[in-house]
BALOBA-1460 file (C-alpha; in Angstrom, 3 decimals):
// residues 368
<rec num="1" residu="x" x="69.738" y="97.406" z="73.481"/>
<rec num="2" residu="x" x="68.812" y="97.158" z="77.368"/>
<rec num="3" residu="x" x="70.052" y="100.159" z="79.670"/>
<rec num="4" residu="x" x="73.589" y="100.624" z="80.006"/>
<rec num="5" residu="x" x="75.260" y="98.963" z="83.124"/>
<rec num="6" residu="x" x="78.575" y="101.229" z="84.394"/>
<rec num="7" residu="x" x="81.536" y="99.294" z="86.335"/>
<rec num="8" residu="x" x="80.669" y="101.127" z="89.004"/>
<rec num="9" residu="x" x="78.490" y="103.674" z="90.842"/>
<rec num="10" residu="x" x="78.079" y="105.452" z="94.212"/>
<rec num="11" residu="x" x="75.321" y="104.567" z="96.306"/>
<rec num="12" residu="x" x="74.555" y="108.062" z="98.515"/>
<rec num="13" residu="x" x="70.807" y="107.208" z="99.892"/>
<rec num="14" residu="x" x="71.248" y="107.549" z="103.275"/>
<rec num="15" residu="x" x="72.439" y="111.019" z="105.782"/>
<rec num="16" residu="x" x="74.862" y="112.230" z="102.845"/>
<rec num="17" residu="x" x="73.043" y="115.212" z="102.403"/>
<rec num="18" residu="x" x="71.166" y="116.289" z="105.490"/>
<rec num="19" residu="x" x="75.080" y="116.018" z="107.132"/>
<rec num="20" residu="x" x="76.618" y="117.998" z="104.396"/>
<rec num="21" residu="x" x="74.031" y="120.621" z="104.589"/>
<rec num="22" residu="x" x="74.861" y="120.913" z="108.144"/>
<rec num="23" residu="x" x="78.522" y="121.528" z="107.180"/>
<rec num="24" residu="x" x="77.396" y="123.976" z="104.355"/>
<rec num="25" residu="x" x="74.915" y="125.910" z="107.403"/>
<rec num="26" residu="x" x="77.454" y="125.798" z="110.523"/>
<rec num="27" residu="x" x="80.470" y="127.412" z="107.502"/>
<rec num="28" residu="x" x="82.261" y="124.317" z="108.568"/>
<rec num="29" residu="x" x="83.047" y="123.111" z="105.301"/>
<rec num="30" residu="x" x="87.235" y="122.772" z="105.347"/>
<rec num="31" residu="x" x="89.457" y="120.703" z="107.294"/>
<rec num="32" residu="x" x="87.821" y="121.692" z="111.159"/>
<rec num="33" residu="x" x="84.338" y="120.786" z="111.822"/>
<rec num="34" residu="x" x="82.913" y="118.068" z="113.672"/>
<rec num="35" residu="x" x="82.181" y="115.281" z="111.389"/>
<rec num="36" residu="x" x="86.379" y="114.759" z="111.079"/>
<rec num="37" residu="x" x="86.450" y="113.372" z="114.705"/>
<rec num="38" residu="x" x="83.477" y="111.851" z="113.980"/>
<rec num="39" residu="x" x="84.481" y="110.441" z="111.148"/>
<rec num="40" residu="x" x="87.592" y="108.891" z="112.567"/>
<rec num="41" residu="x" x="86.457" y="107.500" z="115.797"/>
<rec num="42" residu="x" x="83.955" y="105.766" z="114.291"/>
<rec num="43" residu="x" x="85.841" y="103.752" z="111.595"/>
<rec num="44" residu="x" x="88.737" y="102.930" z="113.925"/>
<rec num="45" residu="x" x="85.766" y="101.398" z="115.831"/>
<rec num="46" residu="x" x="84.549" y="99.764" z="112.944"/>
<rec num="47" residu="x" x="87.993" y="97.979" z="111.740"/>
<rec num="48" residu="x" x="88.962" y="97.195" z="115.153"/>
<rec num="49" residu="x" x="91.970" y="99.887" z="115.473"/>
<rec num="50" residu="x" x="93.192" y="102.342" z="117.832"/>
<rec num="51" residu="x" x="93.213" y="105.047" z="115.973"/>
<rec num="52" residu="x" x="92.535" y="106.586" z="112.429"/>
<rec num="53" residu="x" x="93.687" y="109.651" z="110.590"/>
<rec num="54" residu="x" x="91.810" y="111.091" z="107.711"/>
<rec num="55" residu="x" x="93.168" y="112.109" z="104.621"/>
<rec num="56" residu="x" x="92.394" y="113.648" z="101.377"/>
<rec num="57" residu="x" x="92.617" y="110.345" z="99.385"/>
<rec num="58" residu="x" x="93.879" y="106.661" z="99.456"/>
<rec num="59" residu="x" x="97.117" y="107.698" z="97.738"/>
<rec num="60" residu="x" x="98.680" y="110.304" z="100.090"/>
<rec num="61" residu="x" x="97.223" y="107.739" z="102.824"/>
<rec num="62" residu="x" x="99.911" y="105.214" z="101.670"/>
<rec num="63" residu="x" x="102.262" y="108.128" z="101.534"/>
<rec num="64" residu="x" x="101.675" y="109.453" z="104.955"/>
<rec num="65" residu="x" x="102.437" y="105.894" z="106.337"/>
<rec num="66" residu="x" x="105.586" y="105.455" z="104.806"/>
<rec num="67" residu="x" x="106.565" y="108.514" z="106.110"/>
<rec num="68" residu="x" x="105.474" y="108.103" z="109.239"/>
<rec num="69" residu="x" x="107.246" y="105.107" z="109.507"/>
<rec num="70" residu="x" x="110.601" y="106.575" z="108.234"/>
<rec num="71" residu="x" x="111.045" y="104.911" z="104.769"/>
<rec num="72" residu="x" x="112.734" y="106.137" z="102.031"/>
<rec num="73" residu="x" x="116.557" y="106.097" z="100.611"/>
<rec num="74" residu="x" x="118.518" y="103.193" z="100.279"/>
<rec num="75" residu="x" x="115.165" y="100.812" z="101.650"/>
<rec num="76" residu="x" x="113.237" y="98.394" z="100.256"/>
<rec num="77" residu="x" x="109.750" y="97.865" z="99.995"/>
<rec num="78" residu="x" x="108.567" y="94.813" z="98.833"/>
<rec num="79" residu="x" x="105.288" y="94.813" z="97.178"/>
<rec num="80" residu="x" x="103.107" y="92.249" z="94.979"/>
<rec num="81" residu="x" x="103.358" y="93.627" z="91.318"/>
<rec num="82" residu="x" x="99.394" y="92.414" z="90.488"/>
<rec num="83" residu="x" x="98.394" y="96.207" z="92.186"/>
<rec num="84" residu="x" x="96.963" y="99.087" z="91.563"/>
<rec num="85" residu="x" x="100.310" y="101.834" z="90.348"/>
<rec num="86" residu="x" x="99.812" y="103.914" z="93.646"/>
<rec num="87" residu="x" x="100.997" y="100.824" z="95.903"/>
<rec num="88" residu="x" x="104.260" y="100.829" z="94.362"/>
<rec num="89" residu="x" x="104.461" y="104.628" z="93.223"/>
<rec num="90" residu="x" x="104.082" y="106.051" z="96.738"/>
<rec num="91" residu="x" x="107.302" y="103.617" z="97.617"/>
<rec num="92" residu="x" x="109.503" y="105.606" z="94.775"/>
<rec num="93" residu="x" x="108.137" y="108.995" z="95.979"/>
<rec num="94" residu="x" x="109.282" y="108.292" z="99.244"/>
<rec num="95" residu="x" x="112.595" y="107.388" z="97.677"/>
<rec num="96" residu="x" x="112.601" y="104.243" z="98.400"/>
<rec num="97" residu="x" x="112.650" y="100.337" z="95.958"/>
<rec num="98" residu="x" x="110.044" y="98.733" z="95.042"/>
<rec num="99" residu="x" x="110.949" y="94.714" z="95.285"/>
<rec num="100" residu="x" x="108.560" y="92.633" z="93.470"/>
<rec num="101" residu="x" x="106.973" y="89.865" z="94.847"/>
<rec num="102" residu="x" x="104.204" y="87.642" z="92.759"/>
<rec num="103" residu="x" x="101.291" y="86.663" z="93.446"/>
<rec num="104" residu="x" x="99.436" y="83.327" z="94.448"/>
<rec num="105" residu="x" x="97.220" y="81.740" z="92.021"/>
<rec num="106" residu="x" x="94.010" y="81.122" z="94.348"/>
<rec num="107" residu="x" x="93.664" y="83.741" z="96.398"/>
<rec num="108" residu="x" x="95.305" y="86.502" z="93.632"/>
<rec num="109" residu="x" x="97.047" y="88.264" z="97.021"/>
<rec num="110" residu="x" x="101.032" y="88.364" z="97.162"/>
<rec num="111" residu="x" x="102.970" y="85.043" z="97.797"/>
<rec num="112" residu="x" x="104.371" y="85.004" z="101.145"/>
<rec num="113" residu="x" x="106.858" y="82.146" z="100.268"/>
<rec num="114" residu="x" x="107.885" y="84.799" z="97.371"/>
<rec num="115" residu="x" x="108.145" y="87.270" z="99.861"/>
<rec num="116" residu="x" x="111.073" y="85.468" z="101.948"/>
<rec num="117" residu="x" x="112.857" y="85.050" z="99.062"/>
<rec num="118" residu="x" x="113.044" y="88.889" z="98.046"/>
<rec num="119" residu="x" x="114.015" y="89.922" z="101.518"/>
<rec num="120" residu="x" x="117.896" y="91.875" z="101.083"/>
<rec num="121" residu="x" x="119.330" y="93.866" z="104.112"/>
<rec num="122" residu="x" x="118.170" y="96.385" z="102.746"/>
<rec num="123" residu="x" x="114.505" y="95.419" z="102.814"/>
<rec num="124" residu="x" x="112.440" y="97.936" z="105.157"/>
<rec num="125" residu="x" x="108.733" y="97.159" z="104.840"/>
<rec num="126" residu="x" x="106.392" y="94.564" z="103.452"/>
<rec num="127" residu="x" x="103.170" y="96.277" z="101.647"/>
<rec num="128" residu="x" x="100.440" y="93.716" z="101.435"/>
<rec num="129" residu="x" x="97.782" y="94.855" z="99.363"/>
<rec num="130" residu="x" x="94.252" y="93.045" z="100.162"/>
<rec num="131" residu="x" x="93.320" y="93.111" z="96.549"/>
<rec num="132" residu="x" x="89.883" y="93.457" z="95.293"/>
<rec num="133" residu="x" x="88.549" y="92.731" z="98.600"/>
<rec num="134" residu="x" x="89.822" y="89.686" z="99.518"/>
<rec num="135" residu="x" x="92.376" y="89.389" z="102.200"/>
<rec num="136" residu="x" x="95.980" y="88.768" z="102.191"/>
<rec num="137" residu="x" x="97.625" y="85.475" z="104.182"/>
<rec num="138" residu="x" x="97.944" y="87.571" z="107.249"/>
<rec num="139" residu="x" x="99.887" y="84.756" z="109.308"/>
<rec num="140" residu="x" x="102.537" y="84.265" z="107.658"/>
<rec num="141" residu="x" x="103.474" y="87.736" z="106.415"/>
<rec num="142" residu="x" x="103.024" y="88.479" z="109.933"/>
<rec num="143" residu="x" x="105.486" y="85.871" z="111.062"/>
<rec num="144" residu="x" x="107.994" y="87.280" z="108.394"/>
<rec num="145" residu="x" x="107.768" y="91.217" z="109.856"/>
<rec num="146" residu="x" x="108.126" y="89.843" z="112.808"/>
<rec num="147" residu="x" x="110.999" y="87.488" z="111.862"/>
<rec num="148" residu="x" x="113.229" y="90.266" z="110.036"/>
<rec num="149" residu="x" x="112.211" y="92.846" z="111.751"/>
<rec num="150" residu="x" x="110.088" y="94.977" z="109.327"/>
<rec num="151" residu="x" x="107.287" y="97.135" z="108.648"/>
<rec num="152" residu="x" x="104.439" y="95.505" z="107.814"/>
<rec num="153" residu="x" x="101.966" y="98.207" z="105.439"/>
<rec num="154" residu="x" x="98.443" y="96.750" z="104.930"/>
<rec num="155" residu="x" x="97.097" y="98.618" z="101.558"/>
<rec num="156" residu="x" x="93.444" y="98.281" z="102.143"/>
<rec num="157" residu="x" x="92.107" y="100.757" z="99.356"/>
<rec num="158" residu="x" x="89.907" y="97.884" z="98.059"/>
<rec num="159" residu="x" x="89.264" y="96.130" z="101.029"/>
<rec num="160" residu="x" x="86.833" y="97.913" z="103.636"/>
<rec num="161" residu="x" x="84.658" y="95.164" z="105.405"/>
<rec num="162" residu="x" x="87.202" y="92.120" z="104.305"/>
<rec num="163" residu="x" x="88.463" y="90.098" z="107.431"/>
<rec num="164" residu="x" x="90.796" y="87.720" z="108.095"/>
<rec num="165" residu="x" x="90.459" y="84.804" z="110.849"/>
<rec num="166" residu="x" x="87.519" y="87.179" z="112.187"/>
<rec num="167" residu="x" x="89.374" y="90.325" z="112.883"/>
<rec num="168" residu="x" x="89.141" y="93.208" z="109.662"/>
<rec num="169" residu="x" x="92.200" y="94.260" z="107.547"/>
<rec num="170" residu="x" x="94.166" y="97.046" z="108.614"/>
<rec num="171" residu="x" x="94.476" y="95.887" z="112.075"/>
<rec num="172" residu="x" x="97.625" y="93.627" z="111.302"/>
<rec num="173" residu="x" x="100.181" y="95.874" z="110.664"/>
<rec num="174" residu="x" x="102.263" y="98.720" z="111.573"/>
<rec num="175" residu="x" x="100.138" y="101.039" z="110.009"/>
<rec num="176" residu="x" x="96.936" y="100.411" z="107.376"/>
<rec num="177" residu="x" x="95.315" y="102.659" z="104.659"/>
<rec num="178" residu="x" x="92.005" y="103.022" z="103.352"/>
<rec num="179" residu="x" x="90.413" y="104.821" z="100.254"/>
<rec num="180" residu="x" x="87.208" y="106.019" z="99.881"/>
<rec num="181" residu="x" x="87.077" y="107.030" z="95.724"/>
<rec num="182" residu="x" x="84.062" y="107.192" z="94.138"/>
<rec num="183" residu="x" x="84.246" y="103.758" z="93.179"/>
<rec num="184" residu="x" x="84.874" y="102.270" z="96.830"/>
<rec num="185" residu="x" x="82.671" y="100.365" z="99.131"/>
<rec num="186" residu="x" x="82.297" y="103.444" z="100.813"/>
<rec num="187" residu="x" x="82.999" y="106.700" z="99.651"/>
<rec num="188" residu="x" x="83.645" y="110.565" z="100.644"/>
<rec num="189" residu="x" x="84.024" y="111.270" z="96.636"/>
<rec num="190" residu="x" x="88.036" y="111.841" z="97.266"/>
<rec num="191" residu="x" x="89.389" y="110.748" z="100.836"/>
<rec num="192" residu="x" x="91.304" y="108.205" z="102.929"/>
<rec num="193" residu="x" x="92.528" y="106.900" z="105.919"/>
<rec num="194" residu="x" x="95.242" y="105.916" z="107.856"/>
<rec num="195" residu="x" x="94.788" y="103.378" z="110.718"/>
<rec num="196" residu="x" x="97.136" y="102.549" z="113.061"/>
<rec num="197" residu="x" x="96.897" y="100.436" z="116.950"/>
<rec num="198" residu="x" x="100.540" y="102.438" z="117.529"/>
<rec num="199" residu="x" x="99.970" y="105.617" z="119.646"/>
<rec num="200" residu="x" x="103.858" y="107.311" z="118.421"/>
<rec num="201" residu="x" x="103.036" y="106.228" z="115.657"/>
<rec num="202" residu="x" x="99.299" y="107.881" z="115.529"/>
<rec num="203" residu="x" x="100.759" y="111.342" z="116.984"/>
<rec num="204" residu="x" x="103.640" y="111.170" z="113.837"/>
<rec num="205" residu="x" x="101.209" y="110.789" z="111.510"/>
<rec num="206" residu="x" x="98.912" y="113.531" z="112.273"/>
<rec num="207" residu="x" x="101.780" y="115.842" z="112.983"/>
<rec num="208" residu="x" x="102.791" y="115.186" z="109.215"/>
<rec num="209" residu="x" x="99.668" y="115.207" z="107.682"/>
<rec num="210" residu="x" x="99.270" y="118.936" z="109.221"/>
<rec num="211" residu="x" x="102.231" y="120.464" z="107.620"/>
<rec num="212" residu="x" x="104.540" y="119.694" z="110.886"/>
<rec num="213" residu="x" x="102.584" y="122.056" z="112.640"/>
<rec num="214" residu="x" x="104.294" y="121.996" z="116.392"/>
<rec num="215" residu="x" x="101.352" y="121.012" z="119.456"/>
<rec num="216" residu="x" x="101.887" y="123.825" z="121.358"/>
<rec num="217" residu="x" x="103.136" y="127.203" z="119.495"/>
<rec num="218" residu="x" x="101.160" y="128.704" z="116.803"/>
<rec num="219" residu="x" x="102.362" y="128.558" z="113.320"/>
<rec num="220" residu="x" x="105.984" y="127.072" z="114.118"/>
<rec num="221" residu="x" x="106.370" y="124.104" z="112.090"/>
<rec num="222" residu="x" x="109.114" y="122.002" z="113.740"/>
<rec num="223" residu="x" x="109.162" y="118.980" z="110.881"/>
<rec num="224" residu="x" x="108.902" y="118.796" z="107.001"/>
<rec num="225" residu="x" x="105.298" y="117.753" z="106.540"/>
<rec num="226" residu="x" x="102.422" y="117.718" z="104.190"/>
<rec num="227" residu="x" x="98.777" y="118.926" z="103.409"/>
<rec num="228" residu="x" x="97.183" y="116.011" z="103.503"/>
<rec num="229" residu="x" x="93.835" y="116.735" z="105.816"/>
<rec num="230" residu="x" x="90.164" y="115.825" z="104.785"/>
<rec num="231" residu="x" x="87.453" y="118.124" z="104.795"/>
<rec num="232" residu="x" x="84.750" y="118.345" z="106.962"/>
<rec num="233" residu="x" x="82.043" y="118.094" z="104.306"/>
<rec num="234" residu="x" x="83.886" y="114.896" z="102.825"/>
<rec num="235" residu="x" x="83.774" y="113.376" z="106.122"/>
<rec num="236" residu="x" x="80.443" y="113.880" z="106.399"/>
<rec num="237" residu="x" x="79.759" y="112.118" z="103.682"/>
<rec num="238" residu="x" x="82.153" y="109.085" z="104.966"/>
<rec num="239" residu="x" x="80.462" y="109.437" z="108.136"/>
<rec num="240" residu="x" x="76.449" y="108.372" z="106.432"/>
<rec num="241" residu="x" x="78.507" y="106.354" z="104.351"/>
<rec num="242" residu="x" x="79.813" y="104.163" z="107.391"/>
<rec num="243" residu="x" x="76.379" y="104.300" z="109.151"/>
<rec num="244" residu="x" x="75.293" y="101.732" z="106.151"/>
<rec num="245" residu="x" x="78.422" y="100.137" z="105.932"/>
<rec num="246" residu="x" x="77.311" y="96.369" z="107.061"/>
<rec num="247" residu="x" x="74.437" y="96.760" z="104.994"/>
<rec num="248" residu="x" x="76.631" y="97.934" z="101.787"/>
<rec num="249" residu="x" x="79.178" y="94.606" z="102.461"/>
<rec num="250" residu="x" x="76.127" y="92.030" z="102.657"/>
<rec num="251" residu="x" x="74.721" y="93.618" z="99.311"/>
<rec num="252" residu="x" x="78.413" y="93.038" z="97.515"/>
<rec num="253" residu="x" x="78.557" y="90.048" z="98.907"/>
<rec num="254" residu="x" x="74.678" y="89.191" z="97.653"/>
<rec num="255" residu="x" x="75.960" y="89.687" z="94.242"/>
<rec num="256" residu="x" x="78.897" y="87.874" z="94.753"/>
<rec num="257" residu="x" x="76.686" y="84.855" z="95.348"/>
<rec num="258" residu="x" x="74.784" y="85.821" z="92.229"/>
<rec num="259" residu="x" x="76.964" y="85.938" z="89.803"/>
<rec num="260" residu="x" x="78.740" y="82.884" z="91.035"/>
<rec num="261" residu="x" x="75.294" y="80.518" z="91.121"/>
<rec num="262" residu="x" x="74.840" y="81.991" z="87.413"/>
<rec num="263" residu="x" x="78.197" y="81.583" z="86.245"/>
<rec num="264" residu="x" x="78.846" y="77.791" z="87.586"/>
<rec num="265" residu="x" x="78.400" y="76.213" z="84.125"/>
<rec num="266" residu="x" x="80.000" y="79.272" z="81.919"/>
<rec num="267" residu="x" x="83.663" y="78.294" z="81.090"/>
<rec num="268" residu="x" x="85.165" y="81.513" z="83.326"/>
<rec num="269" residu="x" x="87.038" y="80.987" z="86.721"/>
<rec num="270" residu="x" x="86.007" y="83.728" z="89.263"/>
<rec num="271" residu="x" x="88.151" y="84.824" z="91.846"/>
<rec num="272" residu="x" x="86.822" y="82.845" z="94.953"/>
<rec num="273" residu="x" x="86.731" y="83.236" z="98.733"/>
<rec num="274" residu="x" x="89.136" y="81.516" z="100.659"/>
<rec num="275" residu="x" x="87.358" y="79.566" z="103.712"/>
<rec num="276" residu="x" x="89.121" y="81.525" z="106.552"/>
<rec num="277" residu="x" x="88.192" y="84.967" z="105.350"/>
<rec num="278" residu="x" x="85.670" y="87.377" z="104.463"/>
<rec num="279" residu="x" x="85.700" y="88.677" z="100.986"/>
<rec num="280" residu="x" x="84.140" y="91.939" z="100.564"/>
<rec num="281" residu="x" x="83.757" y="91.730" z="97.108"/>
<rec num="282" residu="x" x="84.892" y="95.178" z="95.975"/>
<rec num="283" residu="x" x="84.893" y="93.992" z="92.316"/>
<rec num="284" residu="x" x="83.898" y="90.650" z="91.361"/>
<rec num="285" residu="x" x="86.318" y="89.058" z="88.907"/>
<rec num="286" residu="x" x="86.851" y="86.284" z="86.641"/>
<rec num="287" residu="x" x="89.992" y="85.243" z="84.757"/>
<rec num="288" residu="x" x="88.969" y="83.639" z="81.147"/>
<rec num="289" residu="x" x="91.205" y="80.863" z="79.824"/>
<rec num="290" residu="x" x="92.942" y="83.102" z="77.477"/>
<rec num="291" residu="x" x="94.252" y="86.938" z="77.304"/>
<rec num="292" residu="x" x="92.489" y="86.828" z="73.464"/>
<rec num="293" residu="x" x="89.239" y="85.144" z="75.330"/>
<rec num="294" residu="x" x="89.256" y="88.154" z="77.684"/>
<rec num="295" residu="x" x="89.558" y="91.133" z="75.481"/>
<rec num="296" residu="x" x="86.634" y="89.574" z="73.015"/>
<rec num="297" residu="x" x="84.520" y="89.257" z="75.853"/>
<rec num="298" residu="x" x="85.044" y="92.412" z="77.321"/>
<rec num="299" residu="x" x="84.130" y="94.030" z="73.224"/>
<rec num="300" residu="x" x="81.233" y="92.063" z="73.221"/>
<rec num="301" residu="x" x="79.657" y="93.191" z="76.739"/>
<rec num="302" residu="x" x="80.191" y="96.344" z="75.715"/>
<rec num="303" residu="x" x="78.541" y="95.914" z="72.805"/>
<rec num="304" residu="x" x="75.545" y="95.086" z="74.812"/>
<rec num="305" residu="x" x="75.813" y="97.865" z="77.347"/>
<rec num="306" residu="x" x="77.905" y="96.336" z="80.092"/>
<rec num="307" residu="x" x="80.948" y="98.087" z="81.563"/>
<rec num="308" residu="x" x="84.160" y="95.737" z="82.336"/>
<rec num="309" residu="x" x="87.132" y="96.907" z="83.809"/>
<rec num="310" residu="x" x="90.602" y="94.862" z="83.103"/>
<rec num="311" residu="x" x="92.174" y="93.248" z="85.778"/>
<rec num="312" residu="x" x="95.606" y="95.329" z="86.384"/>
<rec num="313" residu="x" x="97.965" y="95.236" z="84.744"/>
<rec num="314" residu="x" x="101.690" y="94.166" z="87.025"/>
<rec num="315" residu="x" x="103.548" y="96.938" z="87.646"/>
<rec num="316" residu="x" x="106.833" y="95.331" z="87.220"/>
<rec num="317" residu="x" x="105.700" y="95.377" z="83.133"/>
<rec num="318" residu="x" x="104.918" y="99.101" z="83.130"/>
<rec num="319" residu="x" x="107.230" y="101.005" z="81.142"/>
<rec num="320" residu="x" x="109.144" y="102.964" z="84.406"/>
<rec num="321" residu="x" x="109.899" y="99.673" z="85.987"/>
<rec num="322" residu="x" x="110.113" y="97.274" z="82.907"/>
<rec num="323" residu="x" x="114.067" y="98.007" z="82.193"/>
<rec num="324" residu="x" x="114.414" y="95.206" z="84.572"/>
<rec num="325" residu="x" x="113.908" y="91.679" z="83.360"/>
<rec num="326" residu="x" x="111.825" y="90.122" z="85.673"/>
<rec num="327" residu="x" x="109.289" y="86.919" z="84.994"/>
<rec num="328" residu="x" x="106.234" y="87.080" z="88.003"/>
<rec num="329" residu="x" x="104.805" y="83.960" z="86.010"/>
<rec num="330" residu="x" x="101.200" y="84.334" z="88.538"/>
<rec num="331" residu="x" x="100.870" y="88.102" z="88.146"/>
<rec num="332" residu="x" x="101.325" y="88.073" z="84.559"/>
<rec num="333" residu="x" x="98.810" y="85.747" z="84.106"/>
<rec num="334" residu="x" x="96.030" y="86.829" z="86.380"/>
<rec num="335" residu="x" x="96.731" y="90.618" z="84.592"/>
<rec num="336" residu="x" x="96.151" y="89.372" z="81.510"/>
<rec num="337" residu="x" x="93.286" y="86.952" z="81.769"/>
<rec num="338" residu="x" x="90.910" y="89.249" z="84.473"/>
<rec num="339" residu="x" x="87.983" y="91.000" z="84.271"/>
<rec num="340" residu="x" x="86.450" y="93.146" z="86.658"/>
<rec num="341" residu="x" x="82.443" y="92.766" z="86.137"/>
<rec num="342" residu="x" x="79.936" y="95.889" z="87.575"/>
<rec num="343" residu="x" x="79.879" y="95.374" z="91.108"/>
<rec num="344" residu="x" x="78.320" y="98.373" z="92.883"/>
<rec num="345" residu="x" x="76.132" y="97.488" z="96.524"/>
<rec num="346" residu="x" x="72.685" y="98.769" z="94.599"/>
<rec num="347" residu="x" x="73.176" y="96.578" z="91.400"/>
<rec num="348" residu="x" x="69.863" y="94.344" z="91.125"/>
<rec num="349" residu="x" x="69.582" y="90.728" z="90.500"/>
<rec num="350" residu="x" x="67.831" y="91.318" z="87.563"/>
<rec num="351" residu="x" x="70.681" y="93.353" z="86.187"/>
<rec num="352" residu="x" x="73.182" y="90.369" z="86.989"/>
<rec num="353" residu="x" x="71.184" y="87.869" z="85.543"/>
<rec num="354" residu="x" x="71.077" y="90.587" z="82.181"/>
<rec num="355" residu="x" x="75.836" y="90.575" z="82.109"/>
<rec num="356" residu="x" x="75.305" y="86.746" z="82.853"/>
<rec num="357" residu="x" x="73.277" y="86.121" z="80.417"/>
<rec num="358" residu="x" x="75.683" y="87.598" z="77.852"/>
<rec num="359" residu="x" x="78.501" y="86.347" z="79.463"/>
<rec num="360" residu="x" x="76.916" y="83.081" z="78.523"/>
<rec num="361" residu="x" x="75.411" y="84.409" z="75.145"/>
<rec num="362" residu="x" x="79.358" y="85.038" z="74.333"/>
<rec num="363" residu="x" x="80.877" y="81.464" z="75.314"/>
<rec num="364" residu="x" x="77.882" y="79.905" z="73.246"/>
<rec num="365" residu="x" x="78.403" y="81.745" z="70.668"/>
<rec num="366" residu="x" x="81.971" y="80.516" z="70.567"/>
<rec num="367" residu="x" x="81.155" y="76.642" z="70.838"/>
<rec num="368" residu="x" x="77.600" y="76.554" z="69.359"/>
């Protein structure tokens, strides 16, 4: 059997270490320290926002924002159901509903055209959820917010380095989040961020995120907040992390191109880029032509050392939400017909070439 090819692995070869080490020699290793600011001014640069607020993860980055922005009882959010859970479980935990919107067949993002129709007076925010790197129909949602008066939350966990008509996700909202997991473009092991062109809406957030903790007396908390601050070693890891962050996009986006000149003749459909975006590629997916298809192939890769990953699963289906009959005919599908294939910025061609090769290997095998 060749070597064993993961979903998924951190690439750390550039200043991770000599900048920790400085945070490990100065004692500067909790949430004060230089490489925060750092940190933050530089990826506000880098997505073209006015401002960004670290965080300990993606998750309590989606949180913050919803709080920030005042959401919670009696609103709705509404939210594509083809999503990672913490899109839609941040919503509950800030008290608020979760409205399901589906998703549109080409691009896999939420429908905006579904969107309209799920708007209620009670309807707060739209959360649009750039998944798997490729970017929502900005316009549009846009010109709904705008229309009815609403939030517009841009979840862009997946999505660092995607664009949109040439500007970057994140700058097209009210507020935007990032995540930085292990398994993200870039990475601070556990972190997040929280981007936002608002100023008031900049100085809420990082008055939250610090427990409430009033500007200008010591220890006199004058709002309900959380503990949601970074470290300073963990943004010096985000910090080298950013420094190659061009050069970790183009390498996605390498493979991208890869696995799509192998795959061209292999009965699969992968998950394209529309012509008026950038795709980052966070995971490069293909949908088979049948649920059964996809879990066979995804046995036999791993039979042969590859790690797949399932495209997920809607959350509208999910036990906590399914009570509800609901029929999201798009986000059914694409959840039950994806694959994520391993899709990490150091992955060689010679190791695509190896996962297309079985990918092929399995369809042949099917229709000798």
């Amino acid at each position: 059997m060749s070597a064993f090819i993961p979903i998924y692995q951190p690439s750390l070869d550039g200043n991770e270490k000599k900048y920790v080490d400085e945070c490990i020699d100065s004692s500067w290793i909790s949430s004060k320290g230089k490489f925060i600011k750092l940190f933050e001014d530089e990826f506000a640069a880098f997505v073209g926002a006015r401002h960004a607020s670290s965080v300990s993860n993606g998750t309590v980055a989606l949180q913050l924002a919803l709080a920030t922005l005042g959401i919670g009882k009696n609103d709705e959010v509404i939210v594509p159901s083809f999503t990672y859970i913490a899109s839609v479980s941040t919503i509950c935990h800030a008290g608020a509903t979760p409205v399901f919107a589906d998703s549109l067949s080409d691009t896999w993002q939420i429908d905006p055209e579904d969107v309209q129709k799920k708007i209620t007076p009670r309807t707060r925010a739209i959360m649009a959820v750039h998944l798997y790197g490729h970017p929502c129909e900005m316009d549009p949602l846009v010109a709904i917010a705008k229309e009815h008066n609403l939030h517009l939350v841009e979840d862009c966990a997946e999505a660092f380095g995607s664009r949109y008509r040439g500007k970057h996700v994140g700058s097209f909202g009210s507020m935007a989040t990032f995540s930085f997991y292990g398994n993200k473009t870039i990475t601070t092991g556990e972190g997040g961020m929280v981007v936002t062109n608002n100023p008031a809406l900049y100085d809420r957030c990082h008055h939250l995120k610090m427990h409430g903790l009033a500007r200008n007396r010591e220890y006199w908390h004058d709002a309900l907040g959380f503990n949601f601050r970074m470290t300073n070693i963990c943004a010096a890891i985000g910090l080298a992390q950013l420094e190659r962050g061009e050069e970790k996009i183009a390498a996605k986006r390498d493979i991208a191109e890869w696995y799509t000149a192998d795959l061209k003749d292999v009965p699969v459909t992968p998950h394209r880029e529309s012509p008026h975006v950038v795709h980052s590629y966070w995971m490069y997916s293909i949908l088979t032509q049948s649920p059964t298809l996809r879990d066979s192939l995804r046995d036999f890769l791993r039979n042969a050392g590859i790690e797949t990953r399932p495209t997920f699963y809607p959350v509208h289906t999910m036990p906590m939400f399914s009570q509800e009959r609901r029929h999201l005919p798009v986000a059914e599908d694409l959840g039950l017909r994806g694959i994520n294939l391993p899709s990490w910025p150091g992955l060689t061609r010679d190791q695509v070439r190896s996962i297309t090769s079985a990918i092929a290997a399995f369809f042949h095998q099917q229709h000798p």
